[in-house]
C-alpha positions in Angstrom: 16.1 17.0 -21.0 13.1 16.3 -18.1 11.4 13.2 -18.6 8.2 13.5 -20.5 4.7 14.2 -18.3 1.8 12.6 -19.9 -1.7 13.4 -19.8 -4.3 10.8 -20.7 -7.3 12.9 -22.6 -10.7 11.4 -23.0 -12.6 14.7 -23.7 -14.1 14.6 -20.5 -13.8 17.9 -18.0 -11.8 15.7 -15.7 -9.7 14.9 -17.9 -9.4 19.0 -19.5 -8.4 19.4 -15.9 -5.7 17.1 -15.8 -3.8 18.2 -19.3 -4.0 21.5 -17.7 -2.2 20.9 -14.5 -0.3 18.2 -16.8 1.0 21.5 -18.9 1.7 23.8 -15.7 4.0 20.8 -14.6 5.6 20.5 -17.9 6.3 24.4 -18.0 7.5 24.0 -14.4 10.3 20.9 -14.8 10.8 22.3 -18.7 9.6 19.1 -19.7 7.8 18.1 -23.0 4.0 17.5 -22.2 2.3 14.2 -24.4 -1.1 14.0 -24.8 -2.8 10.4 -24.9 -6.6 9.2 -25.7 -7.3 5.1 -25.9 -9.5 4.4 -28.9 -9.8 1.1 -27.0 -12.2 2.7 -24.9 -15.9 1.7 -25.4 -16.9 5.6 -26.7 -15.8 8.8 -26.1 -16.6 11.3 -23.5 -18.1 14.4 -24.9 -15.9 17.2 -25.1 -16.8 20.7 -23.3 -19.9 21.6 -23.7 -21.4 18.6 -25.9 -23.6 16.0 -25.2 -22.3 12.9 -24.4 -22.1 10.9 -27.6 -23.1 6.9 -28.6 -20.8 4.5 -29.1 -18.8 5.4 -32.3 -17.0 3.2 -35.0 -13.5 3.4 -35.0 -13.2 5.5 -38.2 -15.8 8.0 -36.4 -13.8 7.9 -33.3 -10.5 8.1 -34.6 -11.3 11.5 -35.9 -13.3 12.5 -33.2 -10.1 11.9 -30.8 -7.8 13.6 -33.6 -10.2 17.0 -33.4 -10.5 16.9 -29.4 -6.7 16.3 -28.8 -6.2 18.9 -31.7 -8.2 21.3 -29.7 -6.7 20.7 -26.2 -3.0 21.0 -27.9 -3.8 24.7 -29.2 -5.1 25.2 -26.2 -2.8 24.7 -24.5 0.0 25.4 -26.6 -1.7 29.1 -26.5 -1.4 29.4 -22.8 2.1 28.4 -22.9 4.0 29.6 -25.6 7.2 27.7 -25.9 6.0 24.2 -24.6 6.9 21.4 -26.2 3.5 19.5 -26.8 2.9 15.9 -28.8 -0.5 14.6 -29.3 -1.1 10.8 -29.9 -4.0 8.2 -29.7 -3.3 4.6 -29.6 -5.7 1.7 -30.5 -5.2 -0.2 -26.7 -7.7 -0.4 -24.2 -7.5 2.1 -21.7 -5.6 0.6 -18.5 -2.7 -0.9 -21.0 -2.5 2.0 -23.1 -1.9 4.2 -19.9 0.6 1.9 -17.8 2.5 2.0 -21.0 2.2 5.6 -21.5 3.4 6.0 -17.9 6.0 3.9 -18.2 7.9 6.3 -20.7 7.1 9.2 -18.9 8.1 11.1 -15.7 4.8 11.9 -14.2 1.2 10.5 -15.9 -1.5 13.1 -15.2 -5.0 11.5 -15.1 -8.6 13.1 -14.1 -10.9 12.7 -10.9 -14.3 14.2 -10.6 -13.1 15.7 -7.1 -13.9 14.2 -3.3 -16.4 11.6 -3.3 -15.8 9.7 -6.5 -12.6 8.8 -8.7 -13.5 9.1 -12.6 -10.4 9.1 -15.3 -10.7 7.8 -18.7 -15.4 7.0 -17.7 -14.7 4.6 -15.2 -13.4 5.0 -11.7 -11.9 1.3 -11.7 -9.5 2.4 -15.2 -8.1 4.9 -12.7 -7.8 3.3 -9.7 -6.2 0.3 -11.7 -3.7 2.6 -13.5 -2.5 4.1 -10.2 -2.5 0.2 -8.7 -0.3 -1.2 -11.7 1.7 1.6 -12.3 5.8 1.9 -12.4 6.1 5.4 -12.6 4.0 8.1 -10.6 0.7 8.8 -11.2 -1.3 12.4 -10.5 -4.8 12.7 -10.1 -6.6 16.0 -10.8 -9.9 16.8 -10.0 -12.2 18.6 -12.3 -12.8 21.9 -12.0 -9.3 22.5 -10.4 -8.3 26.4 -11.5 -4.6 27.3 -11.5 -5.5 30.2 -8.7 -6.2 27.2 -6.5 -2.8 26.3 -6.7 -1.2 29.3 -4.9 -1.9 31.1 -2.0 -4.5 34.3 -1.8 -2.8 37.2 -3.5 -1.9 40.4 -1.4 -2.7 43.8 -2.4 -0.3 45.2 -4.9 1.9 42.2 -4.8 3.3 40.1 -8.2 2.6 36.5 -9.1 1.3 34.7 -5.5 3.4 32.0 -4.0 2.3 28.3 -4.3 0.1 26.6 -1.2 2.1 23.8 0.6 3.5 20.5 -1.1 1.8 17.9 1.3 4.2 14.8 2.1 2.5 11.8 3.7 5.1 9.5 5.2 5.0 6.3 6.9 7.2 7.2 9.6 7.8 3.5 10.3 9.1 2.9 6.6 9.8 6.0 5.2 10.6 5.6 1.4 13.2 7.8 -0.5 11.7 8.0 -3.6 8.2 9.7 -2.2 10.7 11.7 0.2 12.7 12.8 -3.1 9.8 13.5 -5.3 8.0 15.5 -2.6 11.0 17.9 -2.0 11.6 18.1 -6.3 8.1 19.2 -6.0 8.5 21.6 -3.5 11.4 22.9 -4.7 9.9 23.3 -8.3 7.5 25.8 -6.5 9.1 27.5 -4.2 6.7 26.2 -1.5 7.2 24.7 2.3 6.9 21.3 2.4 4.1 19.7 5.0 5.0 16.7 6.3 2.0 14.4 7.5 3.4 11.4 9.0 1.7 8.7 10.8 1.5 5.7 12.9 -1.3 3.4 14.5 -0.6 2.2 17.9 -0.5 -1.6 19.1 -4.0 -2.2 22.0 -1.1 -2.4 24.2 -1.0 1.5 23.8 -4.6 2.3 24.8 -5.7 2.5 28.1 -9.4 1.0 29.3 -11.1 4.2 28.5 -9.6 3.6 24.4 -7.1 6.9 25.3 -3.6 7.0 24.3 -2.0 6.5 27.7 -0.2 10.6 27.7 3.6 8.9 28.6 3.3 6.5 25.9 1.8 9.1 22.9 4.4 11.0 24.4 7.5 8.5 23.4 5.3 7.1 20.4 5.4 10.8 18.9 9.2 11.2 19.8 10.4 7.8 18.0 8.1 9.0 14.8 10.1 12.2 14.9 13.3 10.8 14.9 12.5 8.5 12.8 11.6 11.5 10.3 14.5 13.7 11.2 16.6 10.5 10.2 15.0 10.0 7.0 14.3 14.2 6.0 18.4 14.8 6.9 19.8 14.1 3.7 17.2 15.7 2.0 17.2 18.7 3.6 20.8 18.8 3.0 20.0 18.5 -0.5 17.2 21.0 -0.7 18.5 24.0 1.9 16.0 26.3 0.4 13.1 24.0 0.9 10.7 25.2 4.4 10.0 22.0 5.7 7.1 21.4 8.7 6.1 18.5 10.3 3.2 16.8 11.7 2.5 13.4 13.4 -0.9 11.9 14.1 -1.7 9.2 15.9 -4.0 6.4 14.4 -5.8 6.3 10.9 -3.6 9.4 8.6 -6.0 9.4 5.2 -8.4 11.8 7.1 -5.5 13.8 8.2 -4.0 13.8 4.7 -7.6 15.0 3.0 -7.6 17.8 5.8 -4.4 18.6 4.4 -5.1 19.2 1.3 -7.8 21.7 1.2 -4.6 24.0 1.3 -1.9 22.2 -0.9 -1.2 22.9 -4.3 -0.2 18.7 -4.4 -0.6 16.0 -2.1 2.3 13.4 -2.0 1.9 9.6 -1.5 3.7 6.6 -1.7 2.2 3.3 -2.8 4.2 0.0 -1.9 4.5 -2.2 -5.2 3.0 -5.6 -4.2 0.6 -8.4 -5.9 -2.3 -10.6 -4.7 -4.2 -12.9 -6.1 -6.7 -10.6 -7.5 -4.0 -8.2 -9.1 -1.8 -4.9 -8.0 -3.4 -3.0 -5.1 -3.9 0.7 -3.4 -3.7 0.4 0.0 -6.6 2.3 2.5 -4.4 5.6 3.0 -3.9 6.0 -1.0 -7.3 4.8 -1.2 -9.0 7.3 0.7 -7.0 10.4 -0.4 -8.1 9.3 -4.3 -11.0 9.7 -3.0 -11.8 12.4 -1.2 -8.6 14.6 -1.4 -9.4 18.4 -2.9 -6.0 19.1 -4.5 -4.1 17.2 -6.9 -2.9 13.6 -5.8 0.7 12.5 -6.8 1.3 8.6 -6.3 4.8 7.3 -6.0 5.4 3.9 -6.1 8.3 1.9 -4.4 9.8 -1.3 -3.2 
């Protein structure tokens, strides 16, 4: 059986969103979907359509969280008949209650409030510090996100309409095999080509005195980031022969290519290094600013 995909649930839109993607997932990897809410949180978001709430006691809360996961798990459970759905709320605080939740599962689904501003679970610094700390890959959802989004604009008189791209952003210097892998599953789960972004930022020694990209040089710089890829896809598209696979290399800063991206992926594909600093776990700037301002859903894989 598929490894578990979570969805963390604090009755926020966002986080509506994200079960809801969550259960598409699920449906596609015929996996089990678990839904999570963190009574450690200081008070619950409102569920759709109420006022936001005061803080609540934990008696209060506790059956608040039972009647809103309650209400997400039939709906959902209505909209896919046959999905194997488990509801739970734990008594941690937020962060700990999800990195633990993550780290049974095969894909944590969280919310965002779309480009401009990460939300999940009130708080864009819970999110951001779930995604940092996490073992196991984390998706970001923005609200308002309908399933039509996801695929490409229907033709007259044709069935159901194929999924948008998978979007693979690759560091063509260190490419990783577990984004690589999890980016052609992905693709492969939909039926969709698989867009790979990859990117590299030039040594000064590259720029001329005007600040262009001297042509011979972008020229060979472009080349050995292509090679580099073709080493790195071969296997993979060995594995994967039905899998369309494009690529693309930029030159210089590749978040804003990566958001560009988006606004015609059904998922965006990252890979986050694990490392520590003294202040904690980290996101680096090209995770950073596609959390941030991507429009489709964000899937963050971390590696060694």
């Amino acid at each position: 059986m598929a490894r578990t995909i979570t969805a963390g649930l604090d009755g926020s839109p966002e986080s509506q969103a994200a079960a809801g993607w969550a259960a598409r997932e699920a449906v596609l990897r015929d996996a089990p979907l678990r839904l999570v809410h963190a009574l450690g949180q200081p008070y619950p978001c409102a569920a759709p359509g109420e006022m936001l709430r005061p803080a609540l006691g934990l008696d209060a809360h506790s059956r608040w969280a039972d009647r809103m996961l309650g209400e997400t798990e039939a709906t959902l459970a209505r909209r896919h008949p046959g999905l194997r759905i488990t509801a739970d709320r734990v008594t941690e605080e937020a962060v700990p209650a999800l990195l633990g939740a993550a780290g049974e599962a095969g894909l944590l689904v969280l919310g965002s409030r779309g480009p401009g501003r990460v939300a999940g679970f009130l708080t864009g610094s819970v999110a951001l510090a779930v995604v940092a700390g996490s073992r196991r890959p984390v998706a970001l959802v923005r609200a308002g996100l309908r399933p039509e989004e996801e695929h490409q604009p229907r033709a007259h008189g044709s069935g159901a309409a194929p999924f948008r791209d998978v979007v693979l952003g690759l560091n063509s210097d260190a490419p990783n095999g577990d984004v690589i892998g999890f980016a052609f599953h992905e693709a492969s789960r939909r039926g969709a080509r698989l867009r790979v972004v990859h990117g590299r930022s030039p040594e000064l020694p590259y720029y001329d005195n005007g600040g262009d990209l001297n042509a011979a040089l972008h020229a060979q710089l472009v080349g050995d980031m292509h090679r580099a890829l073709s080493e790195a896809l071969g296997p993979w598209r060995a594995k994967f022969p039905g899998v369309e696979v494009t690529e693309q290399a930029v030159i210089g800063r590749a978040g804003s290519h990566l958001v560009a991206a988006s606004r015609d992926a059904s998922l965006l594909v990252v890979g986050r290094r694990r490392r520590r600093t003294p202040i904690g776990p980290v996101i680096g700037p090209v995770d950073h600013a596609v959390l941030h301002r991507a429009t489709a859903p964000v899937a963050v894989v971390p590696h060694d």
